[in-house]
N, C-alpha and C positions, 0 to 999 in steps of 0.2 A: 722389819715392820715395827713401826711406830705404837703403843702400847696406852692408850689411854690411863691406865691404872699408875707409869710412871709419873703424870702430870700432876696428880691428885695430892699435894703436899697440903701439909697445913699451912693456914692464912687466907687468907678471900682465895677462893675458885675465879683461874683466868679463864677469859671467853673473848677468843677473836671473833670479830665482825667484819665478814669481808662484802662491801657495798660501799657503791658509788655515790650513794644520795646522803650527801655530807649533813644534815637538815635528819634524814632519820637516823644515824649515826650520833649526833649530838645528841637525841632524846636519850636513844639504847644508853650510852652512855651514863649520860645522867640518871636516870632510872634505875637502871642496874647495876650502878656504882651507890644507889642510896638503897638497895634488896643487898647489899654485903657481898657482892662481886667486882674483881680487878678487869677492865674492859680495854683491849686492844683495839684499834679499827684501821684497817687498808683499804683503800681504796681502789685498787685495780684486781685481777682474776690473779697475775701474774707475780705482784708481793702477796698475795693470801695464799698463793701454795706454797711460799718459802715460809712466812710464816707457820703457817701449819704443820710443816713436816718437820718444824723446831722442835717438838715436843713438849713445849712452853705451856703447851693449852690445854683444857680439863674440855673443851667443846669449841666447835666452831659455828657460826652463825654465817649462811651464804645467800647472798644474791642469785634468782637466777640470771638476770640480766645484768651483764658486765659490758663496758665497754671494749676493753680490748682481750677480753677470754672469758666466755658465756661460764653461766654456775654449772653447766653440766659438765663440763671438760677439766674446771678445777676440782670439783668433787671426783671426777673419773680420777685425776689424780692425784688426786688424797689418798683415796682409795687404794691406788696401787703400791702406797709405801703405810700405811697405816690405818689405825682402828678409830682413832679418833671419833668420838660422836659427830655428828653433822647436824645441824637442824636448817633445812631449808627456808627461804622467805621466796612466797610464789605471790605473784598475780592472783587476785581474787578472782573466784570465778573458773579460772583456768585449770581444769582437773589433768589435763596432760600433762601439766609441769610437776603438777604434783606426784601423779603417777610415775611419771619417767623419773624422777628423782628417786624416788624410794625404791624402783628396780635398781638403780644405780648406788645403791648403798647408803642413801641417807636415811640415818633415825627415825627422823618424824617433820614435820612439815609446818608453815603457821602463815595464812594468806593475809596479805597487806592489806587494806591499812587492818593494822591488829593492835587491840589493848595491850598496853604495857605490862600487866600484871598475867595475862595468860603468858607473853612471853616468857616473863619469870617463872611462873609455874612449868610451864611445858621444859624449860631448860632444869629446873629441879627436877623433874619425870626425869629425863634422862639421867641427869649424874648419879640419883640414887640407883639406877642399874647400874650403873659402872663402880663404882665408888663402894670399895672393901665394907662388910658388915663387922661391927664393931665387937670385940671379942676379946674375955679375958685371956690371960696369960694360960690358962691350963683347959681353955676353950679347944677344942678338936674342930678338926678342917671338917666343912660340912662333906657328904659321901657325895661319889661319883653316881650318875644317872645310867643306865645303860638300857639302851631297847635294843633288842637283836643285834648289829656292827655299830650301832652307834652311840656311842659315851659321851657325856656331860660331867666337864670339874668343875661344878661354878667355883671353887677356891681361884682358878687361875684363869677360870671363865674363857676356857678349853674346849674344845669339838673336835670329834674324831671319827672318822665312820673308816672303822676295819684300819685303825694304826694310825690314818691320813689326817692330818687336821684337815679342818674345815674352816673358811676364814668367816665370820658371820659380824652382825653389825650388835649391836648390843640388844638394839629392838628385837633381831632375830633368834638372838642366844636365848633371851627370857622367854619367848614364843613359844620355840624349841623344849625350852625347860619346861615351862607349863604341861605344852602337850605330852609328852614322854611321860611327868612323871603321873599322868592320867592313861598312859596308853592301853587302847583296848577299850577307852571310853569316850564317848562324844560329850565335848566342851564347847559350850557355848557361844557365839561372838561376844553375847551381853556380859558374860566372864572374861573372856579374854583380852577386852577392849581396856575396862580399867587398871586391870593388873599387871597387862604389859604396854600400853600407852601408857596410861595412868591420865585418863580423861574421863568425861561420863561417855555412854555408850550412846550415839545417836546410827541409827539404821540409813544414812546418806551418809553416813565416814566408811569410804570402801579402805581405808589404809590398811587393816588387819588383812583382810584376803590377799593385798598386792606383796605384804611380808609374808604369807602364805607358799603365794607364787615361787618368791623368791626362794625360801628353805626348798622348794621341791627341785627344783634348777640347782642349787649348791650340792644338796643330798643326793640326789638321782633316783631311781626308779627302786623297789626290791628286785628281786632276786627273779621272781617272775615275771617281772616288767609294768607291776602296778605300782598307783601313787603310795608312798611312805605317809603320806598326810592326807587324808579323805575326807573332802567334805559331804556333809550331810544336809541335805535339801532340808535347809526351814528349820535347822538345829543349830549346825555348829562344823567342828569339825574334829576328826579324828584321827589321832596316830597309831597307825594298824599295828598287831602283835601278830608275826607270822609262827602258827602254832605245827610243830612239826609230829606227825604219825607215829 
């Protein structure tokens, strides 16, 4: 499994862009080569997963629509060999794509035609999740998270429930983290949208519930066959603390 954190050297931050529309390609490029990033771009579904599974890259930037291998099938297999962030490019308008992608392991999502300056930004969101916190020499590893079988390293940015890793996407590791280290208390959507998106909080961005989704599907049930992650009508949502007799 391919490790985002290996990619993360010093020098510009590389960002593949895999899209067919050589015209948006040229802009990313340019734009994002003048925001202080190194910018790859392929054009077909089929060099974007060879690319990608190089380990070359600090994020990957996807098409859904590919000509010859849809964004879903290349991200399916991304996914299969590595951690790599993903941020999808959807159809405006089209919540499906968006949703289906982010069940499928991508980060975060940004619908066409989109300003060049939120793509920068949104692409900062994510590497600042992935991307080591800066720490002196006699600095100590931050502590592990544990709620009942399930453990959090953010040092090695780690999941484990009862020994097992858990493979999660970065979106969902910080989610994870958040809730836990509140467990037993309800957190807000309007908290949880900035801090692990890191966007403002608008009430039509379902993204947080569909990583929601996702953590309760990877985790699976407690122990008595209820959700690990509860949400709360008209709050928020809650990671249970099962209190034993």
């Amino acid at each position: 499994m391919v490790n985002p954190m290996e990619s993360l050297r010093s020098g510009p931050e590389r960002v593949l862009v895999i899209d067919d529309d050589l015209e948006l390609c040229r802009l990313v490029t340019r734009f994002m080569t003048g925001e202080g990033f190194t910018i790859d771009c392929v054009t077909s579904g089929t060099d974007g997963v060879k690319r990608a599974l190089s380990g070359d890259y600090s994020l990957v930037m996807l098409d859904v629509m590919m000509p010859d291998m849809n964004g879903y099938d290349v991200l399916r297999r991304i996914r299969a060999e590595s951690r790599t962030p993903v941020l999808m490019l959807t159809a405006r308008g089209d919540t499906l794509d968006r949703v289906l992608g982010l069940e499928m392991g991508a980060d975060d999502y940004l619908p066409k035609p989109f300003d060049p300056s939120e793509l920068a930004a949104r692409t900062r969101a994510i590497l600042r999740r992935v991307r080591p916190q800066a720490a002196g020499p006699s600095a100590c590893p931050p502590p592990a998270i544990v709620v009942g079988d399930v453990e959090l390293d953010p040092g090695v940015r780690l999941a484990r429930r009862s020994g097992t890793v858990v493979d999660l996407t970065t979106v969902e590791f910080e989610l994870l983290a958040m809730l836990m280290r509140a467990a037993g208390r309800t957190v807000s959507r309007e908290a949880l949208v900035p801090e692990v998106l890191g966007r403002p909080f608008s009430p039509f961005d379902r993204s947080i519930d569909t990583h929601v989704c996702n953590l309760r599907r990877k985790l699976g049930p407690l122990d008595d066959g209820t959700d690990r992650i509860k949400g709360v009508r008209g709050a928020g949502y809650l990671y249970a603390v099962v209190r034993h007799a």
